[in-house]
N, C-alpha and C positions, 0 to 999 in steps of 0.2 A: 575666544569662546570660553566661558564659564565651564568648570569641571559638569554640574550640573547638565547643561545643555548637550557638551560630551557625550556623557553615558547615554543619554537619549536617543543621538544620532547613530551611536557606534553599536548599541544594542538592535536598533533599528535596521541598520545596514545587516549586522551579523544574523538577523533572523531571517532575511531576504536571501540570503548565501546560505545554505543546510550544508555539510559536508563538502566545503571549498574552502581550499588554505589561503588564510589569510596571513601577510604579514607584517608585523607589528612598524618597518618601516613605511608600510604602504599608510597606515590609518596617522603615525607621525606627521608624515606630509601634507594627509587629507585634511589632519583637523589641530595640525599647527603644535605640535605638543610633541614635549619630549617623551621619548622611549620610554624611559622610569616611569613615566606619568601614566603611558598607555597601558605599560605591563599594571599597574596598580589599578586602572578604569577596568581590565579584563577580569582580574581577579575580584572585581566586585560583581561585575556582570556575569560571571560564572558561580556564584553564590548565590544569586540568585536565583538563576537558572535551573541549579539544583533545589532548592530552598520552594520553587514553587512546582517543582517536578515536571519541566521540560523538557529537561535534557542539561546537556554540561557542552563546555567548551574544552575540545584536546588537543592539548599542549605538544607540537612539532619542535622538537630543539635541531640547533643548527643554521649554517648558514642562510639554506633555503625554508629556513621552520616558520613556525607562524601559528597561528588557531585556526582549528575547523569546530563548527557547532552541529552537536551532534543528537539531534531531537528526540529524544525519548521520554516516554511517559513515565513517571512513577508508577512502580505495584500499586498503590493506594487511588492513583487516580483512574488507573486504568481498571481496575476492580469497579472503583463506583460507575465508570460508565459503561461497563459491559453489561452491568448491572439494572442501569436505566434503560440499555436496549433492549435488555428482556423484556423489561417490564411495557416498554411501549409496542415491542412484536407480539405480546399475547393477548392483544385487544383481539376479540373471535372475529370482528368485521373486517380485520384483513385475510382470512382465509377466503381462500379459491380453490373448485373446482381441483381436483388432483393432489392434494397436498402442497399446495401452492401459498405464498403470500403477497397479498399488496406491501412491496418497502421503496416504492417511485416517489412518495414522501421523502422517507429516511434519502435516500440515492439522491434527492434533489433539493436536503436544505444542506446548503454548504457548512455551517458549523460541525454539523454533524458529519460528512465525507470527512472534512478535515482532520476530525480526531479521531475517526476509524483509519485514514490515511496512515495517519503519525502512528497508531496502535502499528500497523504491520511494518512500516517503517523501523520500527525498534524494533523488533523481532529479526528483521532481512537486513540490518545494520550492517552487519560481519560478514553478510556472504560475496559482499565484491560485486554487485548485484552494475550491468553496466543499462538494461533497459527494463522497461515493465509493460508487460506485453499482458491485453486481453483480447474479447473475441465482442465484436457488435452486439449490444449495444449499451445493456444497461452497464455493464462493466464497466464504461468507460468514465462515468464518476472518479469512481473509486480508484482508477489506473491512474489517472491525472492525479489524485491526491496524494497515492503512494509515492509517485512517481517526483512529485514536487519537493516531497523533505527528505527522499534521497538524490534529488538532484541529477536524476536523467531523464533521457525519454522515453515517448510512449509510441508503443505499436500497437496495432488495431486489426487482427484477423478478421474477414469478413465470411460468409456464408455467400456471394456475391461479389463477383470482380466491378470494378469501376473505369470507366474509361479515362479517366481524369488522372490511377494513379498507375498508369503502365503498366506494363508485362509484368505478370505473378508469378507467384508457385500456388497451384493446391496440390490439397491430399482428398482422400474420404474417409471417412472414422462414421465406425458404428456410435447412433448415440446409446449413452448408457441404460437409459429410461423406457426408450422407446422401441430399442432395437431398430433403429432404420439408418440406412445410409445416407449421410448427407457430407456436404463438402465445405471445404473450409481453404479462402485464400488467402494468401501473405505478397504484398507487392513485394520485387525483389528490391527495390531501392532499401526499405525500411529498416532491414536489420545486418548486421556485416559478421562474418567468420569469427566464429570465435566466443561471441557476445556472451555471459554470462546472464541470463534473462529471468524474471521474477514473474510470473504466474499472477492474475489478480483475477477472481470474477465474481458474482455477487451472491449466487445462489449456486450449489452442486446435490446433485442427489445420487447417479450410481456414479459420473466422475468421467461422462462421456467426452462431450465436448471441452474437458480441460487434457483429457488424454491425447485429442484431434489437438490441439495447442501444442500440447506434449513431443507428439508425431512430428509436426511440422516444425519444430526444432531442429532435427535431425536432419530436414533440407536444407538446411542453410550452415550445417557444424558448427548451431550454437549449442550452447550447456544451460542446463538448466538448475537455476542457483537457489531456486524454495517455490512452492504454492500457498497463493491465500488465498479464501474466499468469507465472505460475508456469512453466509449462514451455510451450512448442512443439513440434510435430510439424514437421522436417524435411521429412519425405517428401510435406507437403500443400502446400510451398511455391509449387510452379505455377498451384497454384487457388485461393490464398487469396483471399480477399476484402477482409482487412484488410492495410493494408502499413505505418502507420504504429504501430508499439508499441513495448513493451520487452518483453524475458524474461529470467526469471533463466537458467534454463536450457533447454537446445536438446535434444531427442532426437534424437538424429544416424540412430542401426538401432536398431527394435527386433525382434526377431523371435520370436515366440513357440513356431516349429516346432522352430528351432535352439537355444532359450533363451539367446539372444545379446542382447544391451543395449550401446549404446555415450551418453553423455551426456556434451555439453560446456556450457559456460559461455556463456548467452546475450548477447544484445546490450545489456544493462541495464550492466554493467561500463562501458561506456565511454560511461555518460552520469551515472554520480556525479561 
């Protein structure tokens, strides 16, 4: 195999694997090449990596060492697209009823989850993060995306038990917005003691149902390792319930009588 065709394969594989150690005798064997050769194909593919603002490959010394690729966005690029989200959330036509917005669009062309995934990804890098847990339905996007470039799984609270995924736990948690009681289940298969679990959901406005998420950690003696959500409500700021999260973006006004929208750049910016 040509050094050329190398980089290709080994770049390929490495982006399929996000924070999985790799080791340098495994890829020797795979693709027939000595160790000197491989170390010197990494170190190009990891100048890249930076160079195009992906993320970087880190270096494990030792017997059991190796590379893991570690997906993060550049400040610069992650700026521009926070930036383009705004601009496409403050079209007045997706406003609804309540302070609400249509982003079933956004939620549902994959490019775009993708590189919101990888935004929070870089953010919840460092917290040991071992699953990424949301709540039905639109969440579940985003949870899979996050979920994919830090390389675990995803748990799916429901608002409704299923017969298909056995004996649960629920809770009930006031929602934030509405002030009503409603309930929220978690199979017990899904998550194990201990778990270090990452919050993901698309939309929050006083911080109810990520709170009932919250709660229902506490059955199972997981920990809870960061919050993300897609956008915030501004104007529920006084009554939230949650205070410690990130956002990509903020709804500053939305008004639906004046079909007025204003969106800025959440608090997640300055935690890459």
């Amino acid at each position: 195999m040509k050094r050329s065709e190398r980089l290709v394969a080994m770049t390929h594989f490495i982006l399929d694997q996000p924070r999985t150690l790799i080791s340098l005798p495994f890829f020797s064997e795979k693709y027939g090449a000595a160790k000197s050769s491989i170390s010197e194909d990494l170190g190009i593919i990891n100048t890249m990596f930076q160079h195009e603002g992906i993320g970087y490959l880190e270096t494990i010394s030792g017997a059991a060492g190796g590379v893991k690729y570690i997906p993060v966005f550049s400040e610069d690029y992650s700026r521009t697209f926070v930036n383009q989200l705004c601009d496409r959330l403050e079209d007045p036509e997706r406003l609804l009823p309540g302070g609400y917005l249509f982003m079933s669009d956004i939620l549902g062309d994959p490019e775009t989850t993708r590189n919101i995934g990888r935004m929070f990804a870089s953010a919840f890098r460092d917290k040991g993060v071992d699953v990424v847990m949301t709540v039905a339905t639109k969440g579940i996007p985003l949870a899979y995306a996050v979920a994919s470039y830090l390389n675990v799984p995803v748990v799916i609270a429901r608002r409704d038990p299923k017969i298909s995924e056995g004996s649960t736990v629920s809770i009930n948690y006031v929602s934030g917005s509405t002030r009503k009681i409603q309930t929220m289940v978690l199979t017990k298969r899904s998550l194990q003691e201990g778990s270090r679990v990452c919050i993901i959901d698309d939309f929050m406005k006083a911080g109810g149902t990520i709170n009932g998420m919250r709660n229902l950690l506490k059955e199972f003696n997981a920990e809870l390792a960061g919050i993300g959500v897609l956008a915030e409500a501004e104007d529920e700021e006084e009554d939230r319930v949650v205070e410690e999260y990130l956002s990509l973006v903020q709804i500053v006004n939305a008004d639906d009588r004046r079909s007025t929208i204003e969106v800025r750049p959440g608090n997640l910016l300055e935690n890459i």
